[in-house]
Structures are given as C-alpha cells and as structure tokens.
N, C-alpha and C positions, 0 to 999 in steps of 0.2 A: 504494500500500500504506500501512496505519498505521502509525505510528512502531514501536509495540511489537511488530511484527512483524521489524522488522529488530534490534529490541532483543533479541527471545526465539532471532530466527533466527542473526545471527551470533555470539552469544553461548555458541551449540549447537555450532556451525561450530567454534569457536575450540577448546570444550571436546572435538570430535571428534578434529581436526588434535593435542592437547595429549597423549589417549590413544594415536595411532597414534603420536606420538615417542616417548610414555614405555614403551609396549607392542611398537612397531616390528611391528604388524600392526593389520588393518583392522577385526576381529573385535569390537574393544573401542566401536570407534567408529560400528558400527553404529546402535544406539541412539540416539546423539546427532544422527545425521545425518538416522534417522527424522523427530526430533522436528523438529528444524529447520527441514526437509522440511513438515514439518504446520503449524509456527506460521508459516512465512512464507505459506502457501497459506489458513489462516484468516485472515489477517489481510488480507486483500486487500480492494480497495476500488475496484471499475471506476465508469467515467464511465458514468453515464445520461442517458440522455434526459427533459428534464422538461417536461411538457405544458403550451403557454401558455394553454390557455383560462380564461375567468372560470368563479370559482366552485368550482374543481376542487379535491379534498381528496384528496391522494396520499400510499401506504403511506410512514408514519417507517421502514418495516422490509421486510424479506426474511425470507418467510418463509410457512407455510400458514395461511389463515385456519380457524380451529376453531369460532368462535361469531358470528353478527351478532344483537342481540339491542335490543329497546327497554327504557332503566331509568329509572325514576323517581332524580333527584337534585337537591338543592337548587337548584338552578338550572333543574329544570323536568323535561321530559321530553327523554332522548338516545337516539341510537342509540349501541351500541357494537358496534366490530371488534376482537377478537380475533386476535392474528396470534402463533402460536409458530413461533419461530427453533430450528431444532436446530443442533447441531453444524458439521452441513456447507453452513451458510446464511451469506452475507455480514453480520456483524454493526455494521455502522454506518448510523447512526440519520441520518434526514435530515426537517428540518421539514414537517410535511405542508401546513401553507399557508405564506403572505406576509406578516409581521405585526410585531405587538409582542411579545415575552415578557414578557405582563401578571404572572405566579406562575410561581415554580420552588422546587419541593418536594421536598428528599429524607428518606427514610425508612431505618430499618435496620428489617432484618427477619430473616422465616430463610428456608430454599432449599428451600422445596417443590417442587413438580416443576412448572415452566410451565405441563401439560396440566390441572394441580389447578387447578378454580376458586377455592380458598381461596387459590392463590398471588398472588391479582389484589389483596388485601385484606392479606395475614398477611407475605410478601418483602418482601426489600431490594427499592426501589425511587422512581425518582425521575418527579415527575408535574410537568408542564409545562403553562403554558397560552399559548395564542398567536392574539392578536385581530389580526384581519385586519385586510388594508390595501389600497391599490391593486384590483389586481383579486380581490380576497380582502376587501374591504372588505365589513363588516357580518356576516361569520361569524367562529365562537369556536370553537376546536378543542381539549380537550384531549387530551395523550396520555402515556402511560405506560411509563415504560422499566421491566421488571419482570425482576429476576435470577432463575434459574432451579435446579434442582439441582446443577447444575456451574457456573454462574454465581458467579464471589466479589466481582468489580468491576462499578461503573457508571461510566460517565464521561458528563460532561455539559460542555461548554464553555463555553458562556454564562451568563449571568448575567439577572436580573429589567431591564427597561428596554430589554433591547439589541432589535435590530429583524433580523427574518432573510427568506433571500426562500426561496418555495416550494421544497422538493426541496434547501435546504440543509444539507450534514455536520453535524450538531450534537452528534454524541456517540457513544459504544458501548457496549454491552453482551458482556463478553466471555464466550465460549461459550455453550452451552444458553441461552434467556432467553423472556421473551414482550415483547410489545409490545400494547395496550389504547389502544383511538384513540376517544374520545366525542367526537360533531360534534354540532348541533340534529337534533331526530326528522323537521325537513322536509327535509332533504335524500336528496336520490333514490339507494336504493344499487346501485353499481357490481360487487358483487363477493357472492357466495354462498360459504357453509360448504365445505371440499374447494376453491378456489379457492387457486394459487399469485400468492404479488406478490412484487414490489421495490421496495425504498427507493427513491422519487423519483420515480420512474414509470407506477407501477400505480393509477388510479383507483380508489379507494375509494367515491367518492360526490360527488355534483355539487350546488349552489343553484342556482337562479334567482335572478336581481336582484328580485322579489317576495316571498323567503321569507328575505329578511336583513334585521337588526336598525339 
C-alpha cells in the first residue's frame, strides 16, 4: 500500500474510535470508518508482473485506454496512448521503459475532466521523459501524469539524471486522473481503444532492434 493510505486511513480510524468515546455509540463513527475503509482500499499498490522482453513499452498506469492516435511533434512523428484512471483504478504510476530521466516537467493547470481532450494540454500535470537503456536501449518514451476532475495532487519521485528500470513505482496520481504515453510512430501497437491495462505489465507497444535510434 502507499504511504498516504495508511496516513488518510488511520487517521479516519482514530477520528472514528474519538467519536464513538465522545458519543458512546457507533452511529457517529460510521462515516469515518466509510472513508477509511475507501482511502486504505484506493490507495493500494499490488506487485506485478513485468515482462522481460527487449523493446517492450509497458502501461505507466491502470486504467482504460480511450485514444491510440498518431501526432505530429517537435520531435517528429508519435504514436500516442491515452489511458484514463477513474476512481476505482490502482493509481501508481510505474516507468514504462528502462532508462535515463533525460526531462521532468511539471505544470499547474486546472481539473478538467481526464475524458476532455483539452485536459491533455490545459491540467495540472507532470511530463517525463525516459531514454532507454539496456534492453530498452535506442527508444525515447515520453509520458504524462495528467490530474483529472477530482485529481488535486501529482507526485513524482524522481528527479532529471536519475536512471529507473522498466515497470518501476515512480509516482501517483491521486484519484480520477489520465495518463498520455508518446513512444516513436515505429513501434508496433499492442493495445486498441476499449482495451483494459496495468501499471507495469500491460504491453502497450513493442520495437524491433531495427526501428531504434
């Protein structure tokens, strides 16, 4: 589990246990024990499975994918995946390749609704970029932690330099949120529109040792 789940959860606990002494019934502390209930259950973070093959570019997120789409940007032509996180989805964020974190970018914005494509552009949101390494060597991935309508934090733990291996925890997005993952346009996609994934495990899209930089 995240930390701030045992932060939001027994902190709920305490304030439940505090109402059924000062009230001397259970009724008060209903509420509290909801919530509690809900933030230790969102805030969960099971072990996955991360696929060793070369070249592989695995979901930063849990969550449905809504858009696969090719865009022209400074850096050439991308494919991009679309993955909106609701509510009742595992909200930590795990590196899609093996690499460097060449750029890290945060942004303040406002909390349109993850499903708005203006929220890709216009949220809070923090953009990452991570050149491969190892077996991830010669492909560039960035991706996008994007807050959502009931999203008000991002977290990111790392830093520009540091080096992370595929499918590792690198940060969260609390509640509602999207995630936005641009790989190179040669790479083979794994995953169609109405497609469910997971952080760390869910293939997004494969290279060949022929079609890296």
């Amino acid at each position: 589990m995240v930390r701030d789940g045992y932060i939001y959860g027994l902190s709920l606990l305490a304030v439940a246990a505090a109402l059924r002494w000062a009230t001397g019934s259970w009724v008060w502390a209903v509420a509290p024990l909801v919530l509690a209930a809900f933030f230790l259950w969102f805030f969960r973070d099971p072990r996955r499975a991360i696929p060793g093959g070369e070249g592989l570019i695995v979901s930063p997120g849990d969550g449905l994918v809504t858009e696969t789409a090719s865009i022209s940007t400074a850096a050439g032509l991308r494919l991009r995946v679309s993955i909106f996180l609701s509510v009742f989805d595992v909200h930590v964020n795990r590196a899609p390749i093996g690499g460097v974190l060449s750029r890290v970018v945060y942004q303040k914005g406002k909390y349109l609704n993850a499903l708005n494509p203006a929220s890709a552009e216009r949220n809070e949101q923090n953009t990452v970029t991570v050149r491969g390494a190892g077996k991830d060597q010669g492909i560039e991935v960035t991706f996008k932690q994007i807050a959502g309508l009931l999203a008000r934090r991002i977290v990111f733990k790392l830093s520009e330099g540091q080096t992370v291996e595929r499918g590792q925890r690198v940060g969260l997005i609390k509640f509602g949120s999207r995630v936005d993952v641009l790989f190179p346009a040669e790479a083979v996609l794994r995953v169609k529109v109405g497609d469910r994934v997971k952080g760390g495990s869910s293939v997004l899209a494969a290279m060949s040792p022929g079609d890296r930089t």
